[in-house]
mmCIF file as Biopython writes it, N, C-alpha, C and O atoms, coordinates in Angstrom:
data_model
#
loop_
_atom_site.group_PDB
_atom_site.id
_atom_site.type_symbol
_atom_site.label_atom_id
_atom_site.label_alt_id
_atom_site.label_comp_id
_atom_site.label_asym_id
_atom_site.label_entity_id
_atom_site.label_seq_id
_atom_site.pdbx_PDB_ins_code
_atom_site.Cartn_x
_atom_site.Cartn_y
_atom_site.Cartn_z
_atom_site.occupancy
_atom_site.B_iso_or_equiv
_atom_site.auth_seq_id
_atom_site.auth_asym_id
_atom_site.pdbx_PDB_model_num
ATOM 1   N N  . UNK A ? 1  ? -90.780 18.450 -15.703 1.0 0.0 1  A 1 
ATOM 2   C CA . UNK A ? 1  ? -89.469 18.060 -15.231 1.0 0.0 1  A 1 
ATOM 3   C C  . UNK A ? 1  ? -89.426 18.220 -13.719 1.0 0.0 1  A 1 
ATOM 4   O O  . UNK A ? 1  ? -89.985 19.163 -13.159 1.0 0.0 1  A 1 
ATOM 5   N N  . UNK A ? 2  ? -88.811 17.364 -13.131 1.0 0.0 2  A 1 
ATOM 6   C CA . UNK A ? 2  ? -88.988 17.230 -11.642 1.0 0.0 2  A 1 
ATOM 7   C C  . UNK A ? 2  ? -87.604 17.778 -11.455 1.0 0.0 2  A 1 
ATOM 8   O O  . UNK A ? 2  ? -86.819 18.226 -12.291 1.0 0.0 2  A 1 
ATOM 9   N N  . UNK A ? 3  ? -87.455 17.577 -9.659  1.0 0.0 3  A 1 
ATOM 10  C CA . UNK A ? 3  ? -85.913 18.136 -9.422  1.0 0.0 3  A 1 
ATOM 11  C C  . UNK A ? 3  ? -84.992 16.853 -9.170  1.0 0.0 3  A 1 
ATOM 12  O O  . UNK A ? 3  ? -85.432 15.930 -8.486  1.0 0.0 3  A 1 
ATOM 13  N N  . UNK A ? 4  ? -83.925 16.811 -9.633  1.0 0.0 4  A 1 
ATOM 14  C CA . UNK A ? 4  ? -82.739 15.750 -10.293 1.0 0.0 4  A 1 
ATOM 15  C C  . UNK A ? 4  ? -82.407 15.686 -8.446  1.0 0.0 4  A 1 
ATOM 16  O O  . UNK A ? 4  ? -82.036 16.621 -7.737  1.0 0.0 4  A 1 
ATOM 17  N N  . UNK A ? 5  ? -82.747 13.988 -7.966  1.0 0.0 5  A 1 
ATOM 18  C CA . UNK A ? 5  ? -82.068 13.396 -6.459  1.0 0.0 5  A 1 
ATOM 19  C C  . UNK A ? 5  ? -80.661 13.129 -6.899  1.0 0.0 5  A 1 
ATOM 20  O O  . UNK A ? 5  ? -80.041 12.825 -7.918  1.0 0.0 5  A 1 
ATOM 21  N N  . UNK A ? 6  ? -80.458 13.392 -5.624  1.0 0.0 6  A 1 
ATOM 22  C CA . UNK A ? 6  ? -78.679 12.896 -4.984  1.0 0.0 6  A 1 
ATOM 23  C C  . UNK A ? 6  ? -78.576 11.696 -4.715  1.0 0.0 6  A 1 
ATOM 24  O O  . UNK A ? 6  ? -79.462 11.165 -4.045  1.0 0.0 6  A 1 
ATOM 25  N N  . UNK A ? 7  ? -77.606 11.049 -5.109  1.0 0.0 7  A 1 
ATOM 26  C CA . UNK A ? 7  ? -77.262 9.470  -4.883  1.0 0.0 7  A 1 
ATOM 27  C C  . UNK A ? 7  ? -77.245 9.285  -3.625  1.0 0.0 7  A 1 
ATOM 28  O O  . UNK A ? 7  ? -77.626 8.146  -3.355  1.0 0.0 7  A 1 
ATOM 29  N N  . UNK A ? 8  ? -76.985 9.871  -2.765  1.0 0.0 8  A 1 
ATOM 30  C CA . UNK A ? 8  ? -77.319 9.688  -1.272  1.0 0.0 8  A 1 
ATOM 31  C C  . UNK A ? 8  ? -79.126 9.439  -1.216  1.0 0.0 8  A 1 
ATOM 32  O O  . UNK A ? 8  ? -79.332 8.226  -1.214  1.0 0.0 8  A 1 
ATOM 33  N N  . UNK A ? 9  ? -79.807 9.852  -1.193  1.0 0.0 9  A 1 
ATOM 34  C CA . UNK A ? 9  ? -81.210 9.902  -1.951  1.0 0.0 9  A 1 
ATOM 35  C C  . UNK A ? 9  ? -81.681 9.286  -2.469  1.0 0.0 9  A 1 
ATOM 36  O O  . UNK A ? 9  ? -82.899 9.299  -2.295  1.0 0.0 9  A 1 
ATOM 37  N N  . UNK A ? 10 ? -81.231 8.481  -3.287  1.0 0.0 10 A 1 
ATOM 38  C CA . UNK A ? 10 ? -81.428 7.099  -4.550  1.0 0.0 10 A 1 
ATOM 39  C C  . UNK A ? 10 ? -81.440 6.322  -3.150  1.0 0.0 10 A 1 
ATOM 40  O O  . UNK A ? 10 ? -82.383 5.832  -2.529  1.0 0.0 10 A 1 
ATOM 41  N N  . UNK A ? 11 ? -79.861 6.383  -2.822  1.0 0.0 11 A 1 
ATOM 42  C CA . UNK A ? 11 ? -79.384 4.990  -2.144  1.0 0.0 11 A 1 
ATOM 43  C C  . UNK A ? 11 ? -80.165 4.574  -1.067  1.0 0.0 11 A 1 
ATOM 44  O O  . UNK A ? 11 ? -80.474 3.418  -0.780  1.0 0.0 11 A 1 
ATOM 45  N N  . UNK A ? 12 ? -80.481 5.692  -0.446  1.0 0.0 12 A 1 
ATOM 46  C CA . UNK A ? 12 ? -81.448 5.238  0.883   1.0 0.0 12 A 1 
ATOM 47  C C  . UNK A ? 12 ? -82.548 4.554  0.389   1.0 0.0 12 A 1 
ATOM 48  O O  . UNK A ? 12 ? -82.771 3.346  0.305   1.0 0.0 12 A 1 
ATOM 49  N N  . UNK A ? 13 ? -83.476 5.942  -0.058  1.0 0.0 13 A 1 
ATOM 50  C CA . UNK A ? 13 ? -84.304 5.245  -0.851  1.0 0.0 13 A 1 
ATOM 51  C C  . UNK A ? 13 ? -84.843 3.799  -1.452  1.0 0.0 13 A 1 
ATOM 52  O O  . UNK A ? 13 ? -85.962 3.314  -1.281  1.0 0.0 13 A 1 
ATOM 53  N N  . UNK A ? 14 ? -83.575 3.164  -2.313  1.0 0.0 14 A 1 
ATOM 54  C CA . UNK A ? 14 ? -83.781 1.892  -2.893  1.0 0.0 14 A 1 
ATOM 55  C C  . UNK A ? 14 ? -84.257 1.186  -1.995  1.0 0.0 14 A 1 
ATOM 56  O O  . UNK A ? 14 ? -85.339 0.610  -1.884  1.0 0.0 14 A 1 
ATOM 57  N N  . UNK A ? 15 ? -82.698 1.326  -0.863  1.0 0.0 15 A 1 
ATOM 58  C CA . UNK A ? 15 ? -82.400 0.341  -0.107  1.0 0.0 15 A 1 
ATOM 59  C C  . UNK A ? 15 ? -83.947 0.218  0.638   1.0 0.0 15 A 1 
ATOM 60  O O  . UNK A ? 15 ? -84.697 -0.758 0.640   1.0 0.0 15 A 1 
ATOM 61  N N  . UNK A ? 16 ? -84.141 1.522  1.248   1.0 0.0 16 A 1 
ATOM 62  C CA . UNK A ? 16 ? -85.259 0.945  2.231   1.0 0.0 16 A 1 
ATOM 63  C C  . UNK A ? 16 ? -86.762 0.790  1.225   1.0 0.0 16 A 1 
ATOM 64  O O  . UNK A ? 16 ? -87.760 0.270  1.724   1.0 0.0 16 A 1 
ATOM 65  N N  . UNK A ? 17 ? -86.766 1.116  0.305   1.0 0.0 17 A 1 
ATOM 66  C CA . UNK A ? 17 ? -88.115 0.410  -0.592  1.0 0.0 17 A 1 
ATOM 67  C C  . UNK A ? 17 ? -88.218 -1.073 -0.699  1.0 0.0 17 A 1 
ATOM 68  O O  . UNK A ? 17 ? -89.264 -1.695 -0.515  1.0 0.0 17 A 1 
ATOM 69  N N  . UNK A ? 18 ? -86.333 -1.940 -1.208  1.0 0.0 18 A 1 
ATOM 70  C CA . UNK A ? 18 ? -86.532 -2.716 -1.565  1.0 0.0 18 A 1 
ATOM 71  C C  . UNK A ? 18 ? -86.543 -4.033 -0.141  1.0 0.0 18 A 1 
ATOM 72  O O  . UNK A ? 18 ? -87.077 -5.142 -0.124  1.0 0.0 18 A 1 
ATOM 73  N N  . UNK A ? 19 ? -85.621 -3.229 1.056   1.0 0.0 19 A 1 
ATOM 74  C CA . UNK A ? 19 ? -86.331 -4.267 2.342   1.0 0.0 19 A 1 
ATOM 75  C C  . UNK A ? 19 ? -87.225 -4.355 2.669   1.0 0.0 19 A 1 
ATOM 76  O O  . UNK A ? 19 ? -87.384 -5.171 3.577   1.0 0.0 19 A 1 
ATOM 77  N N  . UNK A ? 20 ? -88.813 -3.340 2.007   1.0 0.0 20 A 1 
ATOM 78  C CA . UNK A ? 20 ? -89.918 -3.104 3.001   1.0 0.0 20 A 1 
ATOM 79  C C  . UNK A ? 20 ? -90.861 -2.862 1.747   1.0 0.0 20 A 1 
ATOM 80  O O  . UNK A ? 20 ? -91.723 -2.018 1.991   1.0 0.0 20 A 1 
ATOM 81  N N  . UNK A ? 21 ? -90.900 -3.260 0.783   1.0 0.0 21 A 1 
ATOM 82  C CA . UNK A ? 21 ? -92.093 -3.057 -0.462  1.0 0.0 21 A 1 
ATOM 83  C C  . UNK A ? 21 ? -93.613 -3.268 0.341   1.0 0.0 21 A 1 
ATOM 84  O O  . UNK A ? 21 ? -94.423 -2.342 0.384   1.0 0.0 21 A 1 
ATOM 85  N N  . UNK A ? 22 ? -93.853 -4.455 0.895   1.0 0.0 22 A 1 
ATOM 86  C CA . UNK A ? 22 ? -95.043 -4.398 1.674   1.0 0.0 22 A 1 
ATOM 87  C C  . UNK A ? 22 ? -95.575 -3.263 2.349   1.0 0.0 22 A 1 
ATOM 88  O O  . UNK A ? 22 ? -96.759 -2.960 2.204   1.0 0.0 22 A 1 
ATOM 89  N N  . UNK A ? 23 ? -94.774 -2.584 3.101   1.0 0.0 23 A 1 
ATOM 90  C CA . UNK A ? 23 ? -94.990 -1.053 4.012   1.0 0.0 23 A 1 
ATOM 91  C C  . UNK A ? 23 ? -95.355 -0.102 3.066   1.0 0.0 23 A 1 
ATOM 92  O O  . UNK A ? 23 ? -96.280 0.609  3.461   1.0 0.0 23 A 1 
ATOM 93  N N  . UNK A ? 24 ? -94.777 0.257  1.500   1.0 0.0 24 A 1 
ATOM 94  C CA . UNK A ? 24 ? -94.680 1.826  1.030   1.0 0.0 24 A 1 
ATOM 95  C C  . UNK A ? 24 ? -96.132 1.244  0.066   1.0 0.0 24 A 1 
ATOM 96  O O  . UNK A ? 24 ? -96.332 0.108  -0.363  1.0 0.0 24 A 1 
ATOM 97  N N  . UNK A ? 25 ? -96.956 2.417  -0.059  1.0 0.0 25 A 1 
ATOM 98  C CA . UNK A ? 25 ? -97.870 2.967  -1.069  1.0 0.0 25 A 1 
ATOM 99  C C  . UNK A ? 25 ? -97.694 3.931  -1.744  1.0 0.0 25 A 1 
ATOM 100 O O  . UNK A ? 25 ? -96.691 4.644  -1.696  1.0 0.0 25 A 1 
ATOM 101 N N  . UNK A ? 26 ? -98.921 4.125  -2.668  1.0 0.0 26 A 1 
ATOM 102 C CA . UNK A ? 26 ? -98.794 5.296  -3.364  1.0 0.0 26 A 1 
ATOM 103 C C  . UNK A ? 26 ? -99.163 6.550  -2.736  1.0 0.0 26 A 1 
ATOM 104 O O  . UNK A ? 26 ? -99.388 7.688  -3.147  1.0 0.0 26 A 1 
ATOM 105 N N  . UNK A ? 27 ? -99.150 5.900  -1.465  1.0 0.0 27 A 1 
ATOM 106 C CA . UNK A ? 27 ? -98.977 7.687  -0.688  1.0 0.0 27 A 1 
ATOM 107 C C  . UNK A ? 27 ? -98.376 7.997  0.058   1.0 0.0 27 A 1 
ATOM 108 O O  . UNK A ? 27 ? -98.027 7.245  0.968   1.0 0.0 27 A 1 
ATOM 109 N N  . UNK A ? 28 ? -98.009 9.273  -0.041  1.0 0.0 28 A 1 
ATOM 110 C CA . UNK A ? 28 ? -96.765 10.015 0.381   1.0 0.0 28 A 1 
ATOM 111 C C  . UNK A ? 28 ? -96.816 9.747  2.191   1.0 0.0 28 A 1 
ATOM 112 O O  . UNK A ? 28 ? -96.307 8.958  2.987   1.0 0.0 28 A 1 
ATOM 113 N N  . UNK A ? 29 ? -97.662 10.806 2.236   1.0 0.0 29 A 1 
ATOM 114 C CA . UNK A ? 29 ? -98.237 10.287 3.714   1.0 0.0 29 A 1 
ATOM 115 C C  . UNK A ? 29 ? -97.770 9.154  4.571   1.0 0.0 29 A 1 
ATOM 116 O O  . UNK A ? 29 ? -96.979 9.212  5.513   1.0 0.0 29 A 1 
ATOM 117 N N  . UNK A ? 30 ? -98.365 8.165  4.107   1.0 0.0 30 A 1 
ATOM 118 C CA . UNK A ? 30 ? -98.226 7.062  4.508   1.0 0.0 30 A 1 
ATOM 119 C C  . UNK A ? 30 ? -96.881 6.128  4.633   1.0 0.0 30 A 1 
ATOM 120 O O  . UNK A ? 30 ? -96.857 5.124  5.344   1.0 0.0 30 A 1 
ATOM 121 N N  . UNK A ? 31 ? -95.728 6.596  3.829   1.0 0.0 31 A 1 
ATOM 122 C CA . UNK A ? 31 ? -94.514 6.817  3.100   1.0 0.0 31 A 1 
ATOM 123 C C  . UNK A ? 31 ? -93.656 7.403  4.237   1.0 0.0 31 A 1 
ATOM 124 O O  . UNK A ? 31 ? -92.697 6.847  4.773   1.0 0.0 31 A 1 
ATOM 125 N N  . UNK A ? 32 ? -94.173 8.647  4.521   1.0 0.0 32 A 1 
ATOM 126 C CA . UNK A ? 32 ? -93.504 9.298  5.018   1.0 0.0 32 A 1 
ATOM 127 C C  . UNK A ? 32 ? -93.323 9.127  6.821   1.0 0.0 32 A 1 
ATOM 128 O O  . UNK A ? 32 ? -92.454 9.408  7.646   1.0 0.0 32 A 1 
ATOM 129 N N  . UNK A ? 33 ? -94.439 8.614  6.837   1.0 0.0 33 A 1 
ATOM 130 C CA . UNK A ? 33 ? -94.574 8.231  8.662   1.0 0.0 33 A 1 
ATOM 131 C C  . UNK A ? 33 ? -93.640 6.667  8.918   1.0 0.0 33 A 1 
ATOM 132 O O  . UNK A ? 33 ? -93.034 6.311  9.929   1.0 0.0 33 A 1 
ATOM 133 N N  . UNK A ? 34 ? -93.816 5.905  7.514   1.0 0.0 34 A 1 
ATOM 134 C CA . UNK A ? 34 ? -93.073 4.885  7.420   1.0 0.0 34 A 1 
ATOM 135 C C  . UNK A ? 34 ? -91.385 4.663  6.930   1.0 0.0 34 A 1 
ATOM 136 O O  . UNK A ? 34 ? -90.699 3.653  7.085   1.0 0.0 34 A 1 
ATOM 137 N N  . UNK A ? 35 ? -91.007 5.950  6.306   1.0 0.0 35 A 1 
ATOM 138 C CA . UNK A ? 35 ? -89.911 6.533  6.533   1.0 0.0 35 A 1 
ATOM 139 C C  . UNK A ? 35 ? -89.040 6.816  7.949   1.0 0.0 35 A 1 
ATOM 140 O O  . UNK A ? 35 ? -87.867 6.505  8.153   1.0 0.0 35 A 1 
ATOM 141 N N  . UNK A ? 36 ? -89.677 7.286  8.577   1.0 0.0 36 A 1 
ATOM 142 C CA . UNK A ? 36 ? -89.747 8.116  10.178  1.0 0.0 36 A 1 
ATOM 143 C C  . UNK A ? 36 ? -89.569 6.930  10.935  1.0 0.0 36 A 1 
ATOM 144 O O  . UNK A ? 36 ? -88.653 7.224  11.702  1.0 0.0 36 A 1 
ATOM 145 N N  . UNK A ? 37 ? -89.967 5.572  11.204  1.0 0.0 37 A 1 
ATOM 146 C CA . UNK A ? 37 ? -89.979 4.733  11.839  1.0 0.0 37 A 1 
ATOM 147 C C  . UNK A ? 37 ? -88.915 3.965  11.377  1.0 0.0 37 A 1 
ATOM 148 O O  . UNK A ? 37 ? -88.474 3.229  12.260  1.0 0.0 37 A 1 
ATOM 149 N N  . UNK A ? 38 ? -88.343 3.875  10.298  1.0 0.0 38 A 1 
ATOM 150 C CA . UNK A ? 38 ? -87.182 2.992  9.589   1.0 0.0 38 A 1 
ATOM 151 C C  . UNK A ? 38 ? -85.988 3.479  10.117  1.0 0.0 38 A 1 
ATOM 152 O O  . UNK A ? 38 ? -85.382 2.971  11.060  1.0 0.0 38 A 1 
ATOM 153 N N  . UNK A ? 39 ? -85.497 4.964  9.185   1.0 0.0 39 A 1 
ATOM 154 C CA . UNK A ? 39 ? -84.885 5.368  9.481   1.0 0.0 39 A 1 
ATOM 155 C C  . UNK A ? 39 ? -84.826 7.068  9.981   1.0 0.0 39 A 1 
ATOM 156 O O  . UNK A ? 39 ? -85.442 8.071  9.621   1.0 0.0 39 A 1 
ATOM 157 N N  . UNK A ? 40 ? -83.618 6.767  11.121  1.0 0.0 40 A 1 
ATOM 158 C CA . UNK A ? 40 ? -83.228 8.278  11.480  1.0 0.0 40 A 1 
ATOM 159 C C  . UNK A ? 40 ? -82.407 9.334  10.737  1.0 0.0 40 A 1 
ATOM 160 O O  . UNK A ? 40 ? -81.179 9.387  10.659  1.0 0.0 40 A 1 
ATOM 161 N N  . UNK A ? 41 ? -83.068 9.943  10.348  1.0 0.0 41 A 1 
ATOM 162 C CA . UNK A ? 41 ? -83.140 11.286 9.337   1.0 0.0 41 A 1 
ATOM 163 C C  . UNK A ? 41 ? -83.078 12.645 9.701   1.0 0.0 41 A 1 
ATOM 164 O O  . UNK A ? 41 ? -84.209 13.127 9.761   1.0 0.0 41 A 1 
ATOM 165 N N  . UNK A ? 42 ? -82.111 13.501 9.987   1.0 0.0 42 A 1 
ATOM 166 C CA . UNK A ? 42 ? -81.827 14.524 10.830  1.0 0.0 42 A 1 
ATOM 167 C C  . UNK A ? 42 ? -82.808 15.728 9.985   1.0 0.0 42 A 1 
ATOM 168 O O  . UNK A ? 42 ? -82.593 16.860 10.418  1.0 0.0 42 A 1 
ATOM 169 N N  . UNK A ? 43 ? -83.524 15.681 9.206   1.0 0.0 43 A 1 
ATOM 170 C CA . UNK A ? 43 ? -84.229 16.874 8.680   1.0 0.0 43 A 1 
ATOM 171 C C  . UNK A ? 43 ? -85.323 16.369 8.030   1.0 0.0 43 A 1 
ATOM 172 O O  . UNK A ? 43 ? -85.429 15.382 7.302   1.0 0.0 43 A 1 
ATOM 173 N N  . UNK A ? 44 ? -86.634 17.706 8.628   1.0 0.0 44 A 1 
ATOM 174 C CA . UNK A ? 44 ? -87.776 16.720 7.981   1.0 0.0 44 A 1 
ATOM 175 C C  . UNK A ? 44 ? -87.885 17.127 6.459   1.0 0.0 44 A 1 
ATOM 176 O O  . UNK A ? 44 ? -88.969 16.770 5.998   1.0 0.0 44 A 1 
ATOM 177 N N  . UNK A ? 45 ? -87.052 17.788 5.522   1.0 0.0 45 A 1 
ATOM 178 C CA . UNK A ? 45 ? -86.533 18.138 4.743   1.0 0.0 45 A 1 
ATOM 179 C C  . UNK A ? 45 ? -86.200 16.742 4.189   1.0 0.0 45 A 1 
ATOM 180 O O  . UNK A ? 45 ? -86.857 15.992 3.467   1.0 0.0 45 A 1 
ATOM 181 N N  . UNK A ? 46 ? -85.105 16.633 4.688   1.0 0.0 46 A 1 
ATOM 182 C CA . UNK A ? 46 ? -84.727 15.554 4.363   1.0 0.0 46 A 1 
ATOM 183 C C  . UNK A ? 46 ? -84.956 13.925 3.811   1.0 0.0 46 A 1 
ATOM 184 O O  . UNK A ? 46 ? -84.374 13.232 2.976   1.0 0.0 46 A 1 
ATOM 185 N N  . UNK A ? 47 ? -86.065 13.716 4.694   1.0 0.0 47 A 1 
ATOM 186 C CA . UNK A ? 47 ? -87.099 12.782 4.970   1.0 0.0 47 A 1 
ATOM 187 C C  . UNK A ? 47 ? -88.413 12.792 4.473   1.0 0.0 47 A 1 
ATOM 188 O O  . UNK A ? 47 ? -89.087 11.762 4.459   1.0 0.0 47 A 1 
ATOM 189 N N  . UNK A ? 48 ? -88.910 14.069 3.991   1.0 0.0 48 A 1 
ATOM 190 C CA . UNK A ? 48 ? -89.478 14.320 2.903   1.0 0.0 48 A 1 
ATOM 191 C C  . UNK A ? 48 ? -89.110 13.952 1.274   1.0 0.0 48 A 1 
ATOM 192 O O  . UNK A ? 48 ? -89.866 13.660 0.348   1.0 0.0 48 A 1 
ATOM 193 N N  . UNK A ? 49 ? -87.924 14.063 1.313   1.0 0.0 49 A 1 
ATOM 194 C CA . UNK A ? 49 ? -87.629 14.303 -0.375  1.0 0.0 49 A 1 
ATOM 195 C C  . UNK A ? 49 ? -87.305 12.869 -0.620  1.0 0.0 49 A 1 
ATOM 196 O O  . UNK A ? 49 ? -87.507 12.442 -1.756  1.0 0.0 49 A 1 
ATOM 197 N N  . UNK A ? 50 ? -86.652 11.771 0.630   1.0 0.0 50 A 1 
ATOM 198 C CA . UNK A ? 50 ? -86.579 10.466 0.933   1.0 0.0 50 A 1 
ATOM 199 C C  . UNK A ? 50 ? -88.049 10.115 0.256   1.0 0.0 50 A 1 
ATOM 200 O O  . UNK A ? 50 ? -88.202 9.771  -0.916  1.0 0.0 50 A 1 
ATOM 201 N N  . UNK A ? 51 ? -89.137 10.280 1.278   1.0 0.0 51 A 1 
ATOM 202 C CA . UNK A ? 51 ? -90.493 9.709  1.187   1.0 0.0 51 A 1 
ATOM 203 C C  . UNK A ? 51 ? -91.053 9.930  -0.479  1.0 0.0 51 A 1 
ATOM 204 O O  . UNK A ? 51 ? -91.622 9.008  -1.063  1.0 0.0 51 A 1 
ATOM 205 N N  . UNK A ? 52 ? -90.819 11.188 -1.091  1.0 0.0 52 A 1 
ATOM 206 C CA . UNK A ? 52 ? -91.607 11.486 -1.668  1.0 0.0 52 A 1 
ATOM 207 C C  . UNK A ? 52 ? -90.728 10.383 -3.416  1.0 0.0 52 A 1 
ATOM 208 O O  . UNK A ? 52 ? -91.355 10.218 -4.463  1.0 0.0 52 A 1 
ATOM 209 N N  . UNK A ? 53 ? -89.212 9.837  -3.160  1.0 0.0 53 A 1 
ATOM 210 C CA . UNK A ? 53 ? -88.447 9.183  -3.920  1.0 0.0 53 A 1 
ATOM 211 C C  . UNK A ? 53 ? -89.322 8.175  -3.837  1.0 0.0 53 A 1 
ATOM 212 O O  . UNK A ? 53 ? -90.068 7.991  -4.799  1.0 0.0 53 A 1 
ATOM 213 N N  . UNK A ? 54 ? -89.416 7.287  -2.635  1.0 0.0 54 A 1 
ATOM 214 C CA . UNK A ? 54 ? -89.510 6.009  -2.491  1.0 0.0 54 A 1 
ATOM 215 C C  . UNK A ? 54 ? -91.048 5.803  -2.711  1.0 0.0 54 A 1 
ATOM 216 O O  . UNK A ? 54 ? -91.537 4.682  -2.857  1.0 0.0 54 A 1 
ATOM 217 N N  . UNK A ? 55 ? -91.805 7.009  -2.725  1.0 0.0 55 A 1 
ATOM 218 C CA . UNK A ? 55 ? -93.354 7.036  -3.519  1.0 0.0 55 A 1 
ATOM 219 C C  . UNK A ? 55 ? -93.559 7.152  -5.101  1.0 0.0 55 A 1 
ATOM 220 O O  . UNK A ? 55 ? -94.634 6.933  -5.659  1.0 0.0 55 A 1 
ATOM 221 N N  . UNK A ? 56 ? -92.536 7.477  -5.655  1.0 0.0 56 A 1 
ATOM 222 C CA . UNK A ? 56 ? -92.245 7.059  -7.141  1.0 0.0 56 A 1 
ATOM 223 C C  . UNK A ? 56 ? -91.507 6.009  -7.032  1.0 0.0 56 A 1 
ATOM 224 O O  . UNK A ? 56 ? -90.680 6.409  -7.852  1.0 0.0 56 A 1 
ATOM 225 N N  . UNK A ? 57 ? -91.140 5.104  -6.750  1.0 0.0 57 A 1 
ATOM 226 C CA . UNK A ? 57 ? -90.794 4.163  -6.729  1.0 0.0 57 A 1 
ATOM 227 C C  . UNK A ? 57 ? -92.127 3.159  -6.623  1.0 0.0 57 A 1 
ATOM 228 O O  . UNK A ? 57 ? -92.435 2.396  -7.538  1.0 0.0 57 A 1 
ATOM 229 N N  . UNK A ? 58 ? -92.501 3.217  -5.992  1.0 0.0 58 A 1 
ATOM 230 C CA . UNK A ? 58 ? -93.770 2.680  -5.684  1.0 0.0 58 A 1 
ATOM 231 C C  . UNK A ? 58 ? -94.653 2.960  -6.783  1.0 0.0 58 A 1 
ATOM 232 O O  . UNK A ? 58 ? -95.197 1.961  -7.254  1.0 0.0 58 A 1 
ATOM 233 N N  . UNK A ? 59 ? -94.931 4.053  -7.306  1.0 0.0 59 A 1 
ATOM 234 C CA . UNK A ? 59 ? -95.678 4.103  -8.427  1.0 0.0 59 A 1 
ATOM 235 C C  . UNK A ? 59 ? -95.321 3.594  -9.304  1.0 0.0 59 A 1 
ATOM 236 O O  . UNK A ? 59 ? -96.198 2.993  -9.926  1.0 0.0 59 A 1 
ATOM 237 N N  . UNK A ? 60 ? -94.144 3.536  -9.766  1.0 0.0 60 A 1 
ATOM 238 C CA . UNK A ? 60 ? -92.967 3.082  -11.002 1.0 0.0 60 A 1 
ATOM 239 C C  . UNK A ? 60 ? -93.491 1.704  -11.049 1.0 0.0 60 A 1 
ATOM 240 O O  . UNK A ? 60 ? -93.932 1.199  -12.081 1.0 0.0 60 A 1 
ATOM 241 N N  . UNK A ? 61 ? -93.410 0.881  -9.475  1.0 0.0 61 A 1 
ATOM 242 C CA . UNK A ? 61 ? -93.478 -0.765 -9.597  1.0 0.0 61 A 1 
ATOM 243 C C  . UNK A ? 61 ? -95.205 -1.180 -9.763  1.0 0.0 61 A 1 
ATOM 244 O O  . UNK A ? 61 ? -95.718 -2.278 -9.980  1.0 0.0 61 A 1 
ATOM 245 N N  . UNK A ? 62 ? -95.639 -0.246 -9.625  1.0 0.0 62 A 1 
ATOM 246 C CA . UNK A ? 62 ? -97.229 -0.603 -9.483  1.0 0.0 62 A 1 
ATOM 247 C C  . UNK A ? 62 ? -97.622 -0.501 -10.966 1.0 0.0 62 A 1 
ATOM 248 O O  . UNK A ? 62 ? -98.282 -1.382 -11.516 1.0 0.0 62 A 1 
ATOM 249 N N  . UNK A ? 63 ? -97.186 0.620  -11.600 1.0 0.0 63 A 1 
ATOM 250 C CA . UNK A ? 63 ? -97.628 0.619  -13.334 1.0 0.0 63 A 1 
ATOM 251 C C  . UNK A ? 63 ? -97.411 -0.418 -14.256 1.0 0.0 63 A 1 
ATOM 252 O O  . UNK A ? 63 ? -98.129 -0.820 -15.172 1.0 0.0 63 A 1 
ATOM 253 N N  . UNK A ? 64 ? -96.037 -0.875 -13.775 1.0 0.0 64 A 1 
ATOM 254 C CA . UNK A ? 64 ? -95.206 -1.260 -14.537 1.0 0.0 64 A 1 
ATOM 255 C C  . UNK A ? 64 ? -96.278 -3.839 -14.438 1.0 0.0 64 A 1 
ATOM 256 O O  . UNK A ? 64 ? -95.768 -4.745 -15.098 1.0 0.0 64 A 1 
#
């Protein structure tokens, strides 16, 4: 069981997965520097738990 995101969290998330699917992989890393350049995110906290959403997301669309 993972830890349950905040709709604030979802929402970013979606949004910036679904303008930029080309940019995100299945790695975090890579996710996360591309996070950082999108949007401004006052905590790297923050922007972490962003990156690490929109990298299951990415996995989600790649399995599927």
């Amino acid at each position: 069981m993972g830890r349950i995101k905040t709709t604030v969290i979802k929402r970013v998330g979606m949004k910036a997965y679904e303008n930029n699917k080309e940019k995100f992989t299945e790695d975090f890393n890579n996710n996360k520097k591309e996070i950082d350049k999108m949007i401004k995110i006052p905590s790297k906290r923050l922007r972490n738990i962003v990156a690490g959403y929109v990298t299951s997301l990415a996995r989600r669309e790649i399995a599927t």
